[in-house]
LOSEPA-650264 format. One line per field, with one value per residue: residue number from 0; residue in one letter; z, x, y of N, C-alpha, C in turn. Coordinates in steps of 0.02 Angstrom, whole numbers, padded with zeros to 5 digits. Layout:
seq c(NUM_...);
type c(a_...);
nup c(Z_...);
neast c(X_...);
nnorth c(Y_...);
caup c(Z_...);
caeast c(X_...);
canorth c(Y_...);
cup c(Z_...);
ceast c(X_...);
cnorth c(Y_...);
//
This chain:
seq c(0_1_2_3_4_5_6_7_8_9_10_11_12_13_14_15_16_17_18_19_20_21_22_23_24_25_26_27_28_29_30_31_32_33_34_35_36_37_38_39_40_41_42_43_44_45_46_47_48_49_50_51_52_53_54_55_56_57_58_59_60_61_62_63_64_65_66_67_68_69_70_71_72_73_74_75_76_77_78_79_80_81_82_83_84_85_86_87_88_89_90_91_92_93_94_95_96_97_98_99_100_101_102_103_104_105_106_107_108_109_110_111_112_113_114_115_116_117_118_119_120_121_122_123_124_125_126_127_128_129_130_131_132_133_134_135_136_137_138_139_140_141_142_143_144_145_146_147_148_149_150_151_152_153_154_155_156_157_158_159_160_161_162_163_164_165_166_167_168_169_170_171_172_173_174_175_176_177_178_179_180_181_182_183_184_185_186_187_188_189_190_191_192_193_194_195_196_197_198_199_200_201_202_203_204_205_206_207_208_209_210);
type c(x_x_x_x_x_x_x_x_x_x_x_x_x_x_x_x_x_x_x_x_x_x_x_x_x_x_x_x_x_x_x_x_x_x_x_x_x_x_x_x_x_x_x_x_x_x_x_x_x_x_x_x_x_x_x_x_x_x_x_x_x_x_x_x_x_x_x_x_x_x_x_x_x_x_x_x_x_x_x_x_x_x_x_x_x_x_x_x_x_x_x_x_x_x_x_x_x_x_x_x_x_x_x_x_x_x_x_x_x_x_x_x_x_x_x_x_x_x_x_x_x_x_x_x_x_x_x_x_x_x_x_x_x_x_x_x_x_x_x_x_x_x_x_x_x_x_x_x_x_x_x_x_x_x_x_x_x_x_x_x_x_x_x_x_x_x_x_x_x_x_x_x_x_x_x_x_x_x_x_x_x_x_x_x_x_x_x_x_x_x_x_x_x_x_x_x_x_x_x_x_x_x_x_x_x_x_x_x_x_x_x);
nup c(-00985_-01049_-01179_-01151_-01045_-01091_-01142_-01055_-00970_-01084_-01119_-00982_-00986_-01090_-01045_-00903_-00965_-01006_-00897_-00823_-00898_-00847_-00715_-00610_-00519_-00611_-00598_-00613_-00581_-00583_-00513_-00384_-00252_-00278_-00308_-00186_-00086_-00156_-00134_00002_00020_-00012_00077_00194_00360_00499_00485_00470_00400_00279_00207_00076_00040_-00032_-00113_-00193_-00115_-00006_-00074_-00104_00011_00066_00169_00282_00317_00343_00435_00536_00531_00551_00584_00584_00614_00535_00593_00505_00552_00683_00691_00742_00721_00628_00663_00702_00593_00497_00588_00568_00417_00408_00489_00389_00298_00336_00337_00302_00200_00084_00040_-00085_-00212_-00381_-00505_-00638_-00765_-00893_-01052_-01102_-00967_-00869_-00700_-00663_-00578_-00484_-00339_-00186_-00047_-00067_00027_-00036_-00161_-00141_-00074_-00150_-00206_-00129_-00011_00079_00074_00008_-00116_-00151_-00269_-00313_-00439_-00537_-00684_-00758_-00738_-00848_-00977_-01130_-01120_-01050_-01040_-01078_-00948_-00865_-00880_-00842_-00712_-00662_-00699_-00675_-00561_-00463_-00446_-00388_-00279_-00205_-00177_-00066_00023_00061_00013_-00038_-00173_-00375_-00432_-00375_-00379_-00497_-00572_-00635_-00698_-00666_-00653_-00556_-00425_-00296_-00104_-00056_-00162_-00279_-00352_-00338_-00348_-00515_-00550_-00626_-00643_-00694_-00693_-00592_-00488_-00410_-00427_-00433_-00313_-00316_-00344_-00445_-00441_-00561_-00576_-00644_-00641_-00629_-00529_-00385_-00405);
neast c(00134_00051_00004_-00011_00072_00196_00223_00236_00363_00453_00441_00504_00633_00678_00679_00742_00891_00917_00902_00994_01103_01093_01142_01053_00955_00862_00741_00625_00469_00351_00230_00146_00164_00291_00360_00380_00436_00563_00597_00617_00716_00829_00853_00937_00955_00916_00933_00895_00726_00665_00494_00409_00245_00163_00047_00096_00175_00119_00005_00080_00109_00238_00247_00201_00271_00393_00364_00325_00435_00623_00671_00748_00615_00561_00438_00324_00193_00164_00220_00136_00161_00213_00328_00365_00360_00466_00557_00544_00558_00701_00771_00752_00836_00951_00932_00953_00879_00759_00595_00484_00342_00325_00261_00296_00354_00501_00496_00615_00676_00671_00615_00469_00418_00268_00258_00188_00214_00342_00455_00447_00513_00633_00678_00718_00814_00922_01007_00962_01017_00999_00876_00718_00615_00451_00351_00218_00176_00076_00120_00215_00270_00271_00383_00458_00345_00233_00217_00242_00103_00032_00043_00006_-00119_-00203_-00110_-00116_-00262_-00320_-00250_-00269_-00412_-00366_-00299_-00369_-00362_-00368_-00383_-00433_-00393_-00460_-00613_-00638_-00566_-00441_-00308_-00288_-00179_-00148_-00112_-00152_-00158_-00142_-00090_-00055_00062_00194_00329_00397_00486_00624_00705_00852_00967_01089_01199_01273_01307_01176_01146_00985_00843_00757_00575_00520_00345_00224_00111_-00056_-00034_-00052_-00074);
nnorth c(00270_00397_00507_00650_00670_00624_00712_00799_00765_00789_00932_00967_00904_00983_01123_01106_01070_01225_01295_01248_01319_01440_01432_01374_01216_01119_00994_00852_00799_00678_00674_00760_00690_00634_00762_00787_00718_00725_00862_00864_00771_00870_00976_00979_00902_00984_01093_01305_01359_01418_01503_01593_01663_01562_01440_01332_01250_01213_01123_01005_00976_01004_01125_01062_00947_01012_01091_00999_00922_00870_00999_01191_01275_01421_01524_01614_01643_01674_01804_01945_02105_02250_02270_02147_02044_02104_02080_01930_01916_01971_01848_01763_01795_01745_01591_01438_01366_01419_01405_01417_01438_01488_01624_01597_01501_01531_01466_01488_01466_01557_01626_01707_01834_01928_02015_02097_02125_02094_02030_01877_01894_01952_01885_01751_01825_01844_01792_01680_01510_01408_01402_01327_01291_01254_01208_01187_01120_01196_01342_01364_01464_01565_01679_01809_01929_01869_01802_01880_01932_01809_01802_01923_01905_01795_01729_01861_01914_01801_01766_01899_01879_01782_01835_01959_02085_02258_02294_02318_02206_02106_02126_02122_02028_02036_02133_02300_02370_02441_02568_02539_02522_02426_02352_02216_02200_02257_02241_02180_02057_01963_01820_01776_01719_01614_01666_01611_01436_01307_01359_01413_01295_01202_01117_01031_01001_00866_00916_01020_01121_01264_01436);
caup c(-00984_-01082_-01237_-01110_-00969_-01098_-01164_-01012_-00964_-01146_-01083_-00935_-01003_-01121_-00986_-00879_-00992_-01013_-00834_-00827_-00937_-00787_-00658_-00567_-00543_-00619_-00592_-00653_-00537_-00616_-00452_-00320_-00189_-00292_-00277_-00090_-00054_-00177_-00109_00076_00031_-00030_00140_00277_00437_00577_00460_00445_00356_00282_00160_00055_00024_-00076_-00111_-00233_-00063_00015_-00110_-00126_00065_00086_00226_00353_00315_00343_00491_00568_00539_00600_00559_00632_00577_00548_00585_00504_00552_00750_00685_00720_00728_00586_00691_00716_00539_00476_00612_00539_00361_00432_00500_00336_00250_00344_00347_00251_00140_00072_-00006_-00126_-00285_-00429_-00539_-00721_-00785_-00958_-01107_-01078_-00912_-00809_-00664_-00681_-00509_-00446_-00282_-00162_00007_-00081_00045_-00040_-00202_-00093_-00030_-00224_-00253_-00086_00063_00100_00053_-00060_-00139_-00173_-00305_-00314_-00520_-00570_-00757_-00774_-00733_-00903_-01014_-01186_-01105_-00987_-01045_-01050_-00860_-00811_-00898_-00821_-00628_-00644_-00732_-00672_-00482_-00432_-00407_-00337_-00213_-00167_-00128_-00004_00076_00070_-00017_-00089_-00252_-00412_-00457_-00296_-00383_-00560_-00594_-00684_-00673_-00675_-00659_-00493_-00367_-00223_-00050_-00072_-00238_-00264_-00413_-00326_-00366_-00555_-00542_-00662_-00597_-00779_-00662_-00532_-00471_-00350_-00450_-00392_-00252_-00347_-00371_-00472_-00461_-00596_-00566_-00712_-00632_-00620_-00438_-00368_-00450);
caeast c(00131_00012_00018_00010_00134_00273_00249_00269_00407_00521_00442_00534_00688_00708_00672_00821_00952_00906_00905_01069_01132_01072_01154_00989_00979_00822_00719_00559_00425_00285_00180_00168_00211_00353_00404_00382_00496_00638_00613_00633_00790_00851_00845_00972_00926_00918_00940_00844_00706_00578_00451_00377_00195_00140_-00012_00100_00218_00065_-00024_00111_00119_00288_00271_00166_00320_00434_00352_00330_00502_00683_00714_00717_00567_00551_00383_00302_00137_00180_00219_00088_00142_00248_00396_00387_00370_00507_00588_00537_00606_00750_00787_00727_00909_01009_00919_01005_00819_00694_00532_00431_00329_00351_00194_00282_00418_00465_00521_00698_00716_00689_00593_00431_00378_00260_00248_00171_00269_00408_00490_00482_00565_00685_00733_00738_00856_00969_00985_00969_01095_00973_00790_00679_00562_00379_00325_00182_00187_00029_00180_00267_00234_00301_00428_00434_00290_00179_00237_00201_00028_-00003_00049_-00046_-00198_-00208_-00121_-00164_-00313_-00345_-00205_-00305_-00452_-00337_-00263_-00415_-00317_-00419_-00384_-00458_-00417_-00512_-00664_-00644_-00531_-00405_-00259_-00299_-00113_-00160_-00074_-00195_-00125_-00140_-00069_-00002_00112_00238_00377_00410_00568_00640_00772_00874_01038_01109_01268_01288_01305_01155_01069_00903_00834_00676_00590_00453_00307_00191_00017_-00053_-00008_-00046_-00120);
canorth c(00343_00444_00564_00719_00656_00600_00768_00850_00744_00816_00977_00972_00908_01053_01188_01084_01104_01303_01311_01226_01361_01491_01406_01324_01136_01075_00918_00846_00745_00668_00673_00788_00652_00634_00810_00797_00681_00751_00926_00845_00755_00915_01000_00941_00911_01025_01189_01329_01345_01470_01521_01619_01644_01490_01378_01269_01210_01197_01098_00968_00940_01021_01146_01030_00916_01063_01111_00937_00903_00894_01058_01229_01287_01482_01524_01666_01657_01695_01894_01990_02143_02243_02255_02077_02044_02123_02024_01862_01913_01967_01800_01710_01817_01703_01540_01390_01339_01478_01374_01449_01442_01543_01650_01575_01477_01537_01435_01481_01432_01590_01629_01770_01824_01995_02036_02143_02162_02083_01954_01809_01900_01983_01809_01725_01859_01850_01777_01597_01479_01374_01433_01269_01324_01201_01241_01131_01124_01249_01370_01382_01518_01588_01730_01852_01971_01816_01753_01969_01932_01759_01830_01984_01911_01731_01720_01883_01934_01766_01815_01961_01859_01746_01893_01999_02136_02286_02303_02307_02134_02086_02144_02119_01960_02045_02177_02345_02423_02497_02586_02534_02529_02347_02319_02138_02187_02323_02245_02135_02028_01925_01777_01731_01695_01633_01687_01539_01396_01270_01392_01396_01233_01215_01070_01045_00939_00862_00891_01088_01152_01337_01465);
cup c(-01046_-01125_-01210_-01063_-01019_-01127_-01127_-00999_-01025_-01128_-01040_-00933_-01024_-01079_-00905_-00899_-00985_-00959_-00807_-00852_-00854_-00722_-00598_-00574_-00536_-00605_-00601_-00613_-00565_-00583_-00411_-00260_-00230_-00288_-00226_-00070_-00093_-00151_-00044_00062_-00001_00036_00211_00333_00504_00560_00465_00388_00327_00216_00128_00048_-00037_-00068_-00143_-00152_-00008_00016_-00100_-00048_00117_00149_00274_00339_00352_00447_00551_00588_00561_00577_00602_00580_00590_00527_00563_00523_00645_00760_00701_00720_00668_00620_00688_00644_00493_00533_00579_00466_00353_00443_00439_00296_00280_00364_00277_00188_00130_00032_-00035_-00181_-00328_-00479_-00596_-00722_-00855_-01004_-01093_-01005_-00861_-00773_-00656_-00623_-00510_-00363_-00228_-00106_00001_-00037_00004_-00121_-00182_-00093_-00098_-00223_-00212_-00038_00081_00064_-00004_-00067_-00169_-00224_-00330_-00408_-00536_-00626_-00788_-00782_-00775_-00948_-01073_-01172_-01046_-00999_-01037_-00979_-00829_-00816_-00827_-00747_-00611_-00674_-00698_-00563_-00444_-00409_-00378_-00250_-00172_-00143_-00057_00042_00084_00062_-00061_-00121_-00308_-00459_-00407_-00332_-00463_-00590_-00631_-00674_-00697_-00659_-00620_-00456_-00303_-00163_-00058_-00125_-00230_-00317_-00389_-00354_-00434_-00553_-00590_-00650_-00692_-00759_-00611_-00506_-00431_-00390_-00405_-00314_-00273_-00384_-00393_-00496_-00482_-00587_-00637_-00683_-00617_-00519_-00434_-00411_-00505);
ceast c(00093_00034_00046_00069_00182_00288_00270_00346_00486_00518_00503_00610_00732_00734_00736_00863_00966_00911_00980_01121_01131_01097_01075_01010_00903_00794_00647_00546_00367_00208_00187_00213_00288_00410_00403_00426_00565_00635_00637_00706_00855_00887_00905_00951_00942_00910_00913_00801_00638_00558_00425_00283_00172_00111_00025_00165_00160_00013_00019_00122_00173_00315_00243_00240_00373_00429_00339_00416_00557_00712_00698_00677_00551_00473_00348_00231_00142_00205_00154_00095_00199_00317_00418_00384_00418_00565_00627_00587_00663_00799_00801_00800_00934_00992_00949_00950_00765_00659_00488_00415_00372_00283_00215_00362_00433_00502_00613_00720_00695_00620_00547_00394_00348_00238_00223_00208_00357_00458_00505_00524_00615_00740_00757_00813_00935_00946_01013_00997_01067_00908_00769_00612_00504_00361_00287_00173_00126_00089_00193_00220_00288_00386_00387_00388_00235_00183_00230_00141_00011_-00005_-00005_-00142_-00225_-00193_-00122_-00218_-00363_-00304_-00243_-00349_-00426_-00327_-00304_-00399_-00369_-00375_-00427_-00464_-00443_-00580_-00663_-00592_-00473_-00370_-00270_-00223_-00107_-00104_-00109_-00141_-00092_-00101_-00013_00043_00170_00303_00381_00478_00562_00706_00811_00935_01036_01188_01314_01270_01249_01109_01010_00905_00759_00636_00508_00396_00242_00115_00012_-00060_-00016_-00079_-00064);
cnorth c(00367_00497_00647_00718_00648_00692_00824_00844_00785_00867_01007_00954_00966_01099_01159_01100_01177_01317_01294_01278_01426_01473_01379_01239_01133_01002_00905_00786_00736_00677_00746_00756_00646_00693_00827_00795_00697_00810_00912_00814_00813_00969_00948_00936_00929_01098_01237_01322_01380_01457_01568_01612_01615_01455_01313_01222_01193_01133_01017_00935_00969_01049_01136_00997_00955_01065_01062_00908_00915_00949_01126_01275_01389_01510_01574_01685_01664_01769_01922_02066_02180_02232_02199_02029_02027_02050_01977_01860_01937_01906_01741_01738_01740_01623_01489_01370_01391_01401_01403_01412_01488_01551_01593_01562_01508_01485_01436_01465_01493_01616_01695_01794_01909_01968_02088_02181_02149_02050_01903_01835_01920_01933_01766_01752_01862_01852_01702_01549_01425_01398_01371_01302_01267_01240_01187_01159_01184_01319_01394_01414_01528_01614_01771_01893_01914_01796_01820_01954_01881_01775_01878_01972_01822_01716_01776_01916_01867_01763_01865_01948_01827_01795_01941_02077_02195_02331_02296_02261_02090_02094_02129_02046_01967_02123_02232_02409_02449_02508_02602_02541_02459_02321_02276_02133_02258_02307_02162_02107_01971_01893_01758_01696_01694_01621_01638_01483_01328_01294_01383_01327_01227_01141_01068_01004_00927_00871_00982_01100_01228_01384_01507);
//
């Protein structure tokens, strides 16, 4: 192991314990494939099972796995219409696995997310009986004003290109505070607890993942 990997590795120790403190259950994968297959044995089989919008569960393999697998798979991309939508994240309250990323980890352990239509913080915050959180080590940030910065200046206005969102970090690379129609920062949430001992599970990986 290497100068950078062992240092991720103490990294990731630290930011365990502190998370430990918060009720989460941490864990540290040196690989992606490695956090594949621990996020999959995490998951029971047959349960529900949704998502949030995320490149880093994406990235890692997770929700072809997800969606391949013995599980019941809650599909959000079969909404098209808002009614049917709402539906879907309706459904995603009472499903047994939410999967998401997260914008920024911070130093102490807690969780830095913006959002635009606000599902998948919704669901962080309540709902589903466990939240799997994908964090590739790019992730971690100072504190929570650094992990507002790094969301709003870093994942999105590449967000806005994916989703074809018009805004003014669509066009300029960088957060202009807006109150577009579009705007991918409506709602800031900050996770520091969780009330359910072990619902949020965060599992860190040593290679950069997601934006």
């Amino acid at each position: 192991m290497g100068y950078k990997e062992d240092n991720y590795l103490n990294l990731s120790r630290s930011l365990i314990k502190k998370m430990e403190r918060r009720n989460f259950e941490g864990y540290y994968c040196k690989t992606a494939a490695e956090a594949l297959e621990l996020a999959l044995s995490l998951i029971p089989r047959g349960v529900s099972v949704t998502h949030g919008g995320s490149e880093s569960i994406k990235e890692i393999g997770l929700l072809d796995a997800v969606k391949n697998g013995d599980f019941e798979y809650i599909d959000r991309s079969l909404a098209k219409t808002q009614q049917e939508k709402r539906a879907v994240v309706a459904q995603g309250v009472l499903a047994h696995t939410f999967l998401t990323g997260t914008n920024a980890i911070t130093m102490d352990g807690e969780l830095v997310n913006v959002d635009g239509i606000s599902n998948r913080v919704a669901l962080i915050c309540f709902g589903p009986e466990q939240v799997i959180v994908i964090a590739g080590i790019n992730k971690v940030v100072a504190n929570v004003d650094a992990g507002i910065y790094r969301a709003q200046n870093t994942a999105a206005p590449v967000n806005a290109i994916r989703l074809s969102a018009k805004t003014p970090c669509y066009d300029t690379g960088s957060c202009a505070q807006c109150h577009a129609a579009d705007c991918m920062c409506a709602n800031i949430v900050t996770t520091r607890h969780s009330r359910i001992p072990g619902r949020i599970k965060v599992i860190l990986v040593g290679e950069n993942i997601g934006y």
